[in-house]
N, C-alpha and C positions, 0 to 999 in steps of 0.2 A: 457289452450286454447291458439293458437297459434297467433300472430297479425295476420296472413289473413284473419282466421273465424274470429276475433274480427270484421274485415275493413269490413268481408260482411253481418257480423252480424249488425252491425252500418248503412251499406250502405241499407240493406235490410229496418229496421226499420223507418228508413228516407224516405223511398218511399212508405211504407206504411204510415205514418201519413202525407206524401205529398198528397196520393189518399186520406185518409178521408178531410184534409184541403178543396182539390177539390172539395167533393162530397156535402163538407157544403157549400162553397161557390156559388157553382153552385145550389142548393136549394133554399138557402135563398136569395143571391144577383139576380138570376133571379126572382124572385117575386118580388122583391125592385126595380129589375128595371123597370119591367112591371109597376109596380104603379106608379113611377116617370115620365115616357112618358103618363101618363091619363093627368098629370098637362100643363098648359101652364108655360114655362117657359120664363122668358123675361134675355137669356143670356150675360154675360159679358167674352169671352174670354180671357181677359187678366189678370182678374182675377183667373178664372178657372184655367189656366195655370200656376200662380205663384203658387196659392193656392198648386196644384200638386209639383211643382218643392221643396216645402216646406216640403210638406211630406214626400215626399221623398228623403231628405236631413235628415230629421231629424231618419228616417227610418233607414240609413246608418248608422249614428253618434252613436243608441241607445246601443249596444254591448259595446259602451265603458264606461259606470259604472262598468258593472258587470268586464269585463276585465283589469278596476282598481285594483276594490276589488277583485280579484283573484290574479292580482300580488302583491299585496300589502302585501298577505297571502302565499306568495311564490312562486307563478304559477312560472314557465317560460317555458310553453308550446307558440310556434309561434303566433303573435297575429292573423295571416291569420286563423290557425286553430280555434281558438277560437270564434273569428267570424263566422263561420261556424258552429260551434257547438251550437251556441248562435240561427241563425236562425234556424238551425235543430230543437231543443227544443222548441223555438216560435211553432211551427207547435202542438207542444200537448196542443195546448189551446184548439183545435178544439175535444179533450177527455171532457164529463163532467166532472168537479173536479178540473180543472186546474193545479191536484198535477202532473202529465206528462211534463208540464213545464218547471215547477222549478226541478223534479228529471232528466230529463233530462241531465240540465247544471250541476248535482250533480255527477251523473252516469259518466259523461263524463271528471270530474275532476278526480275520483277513478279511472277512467280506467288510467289514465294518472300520477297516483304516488300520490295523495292526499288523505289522511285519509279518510274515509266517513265524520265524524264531520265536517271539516274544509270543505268538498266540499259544504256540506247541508247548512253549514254559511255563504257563498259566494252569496246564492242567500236570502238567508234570511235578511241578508244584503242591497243586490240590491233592495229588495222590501222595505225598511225601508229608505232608502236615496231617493226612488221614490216617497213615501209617507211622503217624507219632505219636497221635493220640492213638488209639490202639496202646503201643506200649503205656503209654500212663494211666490209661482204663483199667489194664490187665497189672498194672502193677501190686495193689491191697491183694486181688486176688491171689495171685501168684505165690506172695509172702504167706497170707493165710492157708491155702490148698496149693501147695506144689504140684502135688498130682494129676492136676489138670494138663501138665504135660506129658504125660503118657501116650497120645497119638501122636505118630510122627511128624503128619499134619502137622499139627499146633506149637511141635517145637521149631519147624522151619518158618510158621507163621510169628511165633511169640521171638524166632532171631531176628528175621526184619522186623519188627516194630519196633526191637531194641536198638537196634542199627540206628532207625532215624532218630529216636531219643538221643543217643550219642551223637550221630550229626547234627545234628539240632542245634546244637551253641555256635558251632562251626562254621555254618550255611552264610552267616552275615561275611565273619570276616574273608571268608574261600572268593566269596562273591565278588568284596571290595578289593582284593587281590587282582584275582582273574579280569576284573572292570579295567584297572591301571595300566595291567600288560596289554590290552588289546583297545585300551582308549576310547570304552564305554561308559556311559555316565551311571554310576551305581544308583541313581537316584532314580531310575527306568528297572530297579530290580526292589523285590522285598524286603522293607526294611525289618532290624531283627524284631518291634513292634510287632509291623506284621503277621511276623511267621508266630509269636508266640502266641497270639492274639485268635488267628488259625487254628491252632492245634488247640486251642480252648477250645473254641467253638464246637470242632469236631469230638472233642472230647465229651463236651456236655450233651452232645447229640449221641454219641456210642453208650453213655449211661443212660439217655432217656428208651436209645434200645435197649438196653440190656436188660431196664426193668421194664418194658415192654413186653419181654422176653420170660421173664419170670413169673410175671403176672397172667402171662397168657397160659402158661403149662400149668403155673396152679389155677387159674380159672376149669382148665379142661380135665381138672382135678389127679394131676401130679402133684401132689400138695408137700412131697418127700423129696422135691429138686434143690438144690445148694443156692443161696441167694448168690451169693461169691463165685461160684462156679458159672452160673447162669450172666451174671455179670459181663463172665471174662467170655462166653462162650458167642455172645452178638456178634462183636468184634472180629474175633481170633479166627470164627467163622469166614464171615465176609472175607479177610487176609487170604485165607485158602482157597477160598472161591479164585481170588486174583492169582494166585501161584500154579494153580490147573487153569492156566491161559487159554485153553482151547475148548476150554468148555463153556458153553452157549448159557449166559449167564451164572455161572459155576449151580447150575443145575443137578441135584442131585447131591453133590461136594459139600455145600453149606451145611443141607439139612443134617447129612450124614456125620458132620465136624461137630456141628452144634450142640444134637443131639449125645453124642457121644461124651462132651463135656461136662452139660446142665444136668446130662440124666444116664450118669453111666449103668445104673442098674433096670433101665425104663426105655433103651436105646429108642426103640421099632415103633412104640407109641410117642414118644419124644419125636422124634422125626418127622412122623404123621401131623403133628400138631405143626410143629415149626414148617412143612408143606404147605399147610395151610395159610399159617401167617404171609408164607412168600408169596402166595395165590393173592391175599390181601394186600398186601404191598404193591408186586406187580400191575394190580388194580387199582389202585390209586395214583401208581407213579403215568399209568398211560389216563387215567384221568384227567389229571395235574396237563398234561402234556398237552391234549385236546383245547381245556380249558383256557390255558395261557400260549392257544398257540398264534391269535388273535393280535396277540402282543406286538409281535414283531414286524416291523417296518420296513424298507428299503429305499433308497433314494436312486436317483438316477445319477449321482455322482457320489454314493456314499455315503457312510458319515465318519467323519473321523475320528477315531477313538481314542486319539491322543491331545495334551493340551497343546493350542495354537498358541 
């Protein structure tokens, strides 16, 4: 197959999971927003404002884990391209299953000179340093309001984060074992740099949500939400979204988790807002997506993602 059909095979694909992203967004975010104009709201624009500019920072920033741990495994496809192919993929969360996603960014590595294994590891990877940070985000909080684990949720989400915390030291030497026995060169896998390096990243990105998150409920004047609570509940949220696998971008699940955390005595209106905010996200991430979809190349023999 030649890189043009590839370009309009990729470019086709992309506009279609752009129209379903739309078609769920525009379902579910106009209901969620019809419900949120029933309420009275006692607004704070300046927060509302940062809150946004927050998100959307952090929105921008996200690509760069995975685009880490892809060069770290050899990539050297453009990081512009990669980016792009990064929100492309984001758009299959809006598939039940979420595996549209991650094969996605997988697809898109193979296309590009990377083994299948090593593509499918790169995101395998990316969700295992997200779910570490998670545990260290949610850590202050945790110590300070235990009782933020009170929905069942959150304790099977706040066990895996811990999980990867704890595998976390481990993952180098596991690797450079596992490398020996089957006489792979450990130097094509994450070093533990890397992976620490990663789980920052995403770390700084789960706090830039979280106060995101806080600033947005008190802008929409919840002014009585737990900053620590709210903190832990970005995160812990997202986690659970991933553990209800079947649900078509954990639709519903998030807001419900979230909500329940940041604003245990405010659930119904907490939720309503945090609706909103994913209405806001969802709209930027298929922005994002459109915008850098441009990016992306193909050659009629490839390119190879590995070093020659």
């Amino acid at each position: 197959m030649t890189g043009k059909k590839i370009d309009l095979i990729s470019k086709a694909a992309l506009f279609l999971l752009a129209g379903i992203a739309a078609v769920v967004i525009w379902k579910n975010g106009g209901r969620w927003l019809e419900e949120i104009q029933r309420y009275q709201w006692n607004l704070n624009a300046g927060e509302l404002v940062i809150s946004g500019i927050l998100m959307i920072v952090s929105l921008s920033l996200t690509p760069s884990g995975w685009v880490l741990v892809s060069r770290s495994m050899g990539c050297r496809v453009p990081t512009g391209e990669m980016y792009a192919a990064w929100y492309g993929s984001q758009l299959g969360r809006y598939i039940p299953g979420k595996i549209w996603l991650f094969a996605g960014r997988a697809g898109f590595l193979k296309a590009r000179g990377m083994k299948m294994g090593p593509a499918a590891a790169t995101t395998a990877y990316e969700l295992f340093f997200t779910m570490a940070a998670v545990g260290l985000v949610v850590m202050v909080p945790a110590i300070v309001n235990p009782d933020i684990f009170q929905h069942p949720g959150v304790r099977t989400a706040a066990i895996a984060a811990s999980s990867a915390i704890l595998l976390l030291p481990l993952l180098h030497p596991v690797q450079s074992l596992i490398c020996r026995k089957k006489g792979i060169d450990p130097g094509k896998l994450p070093s533990l740099k890397t992976s620490l390096t990663a789980t920052l990243i995403y770390s700084l990105l789960w706090t830039m949500r979280g106060l995101s998150l806080f600033l947005l409920l008190r802008g929409a004047g919840l002014v009585n939400v737990s900053f620590f609570h709210t903190l832990a509940a970005a995160p812990l949220s997202w986690l659970a979204g991933y553990i209800v696998f079947f649900v078509p971008g954990g639709i519903g699940v998030r807001e419900a988790v979230a909500a329940s955390i940041a604003a245990p005595g405010l659930v119904a209106p907490a939720a309503l807002v945090i609706a909103g905010q994913r209405v806001f996200m969802a709209a930027a991430e298929l922005l994002l997506a459109l915008l850098n979809s441009g990016k992306v190349k193909f050659t009629s023999g490839g390119t190879d993602v590995h070093k020659q």
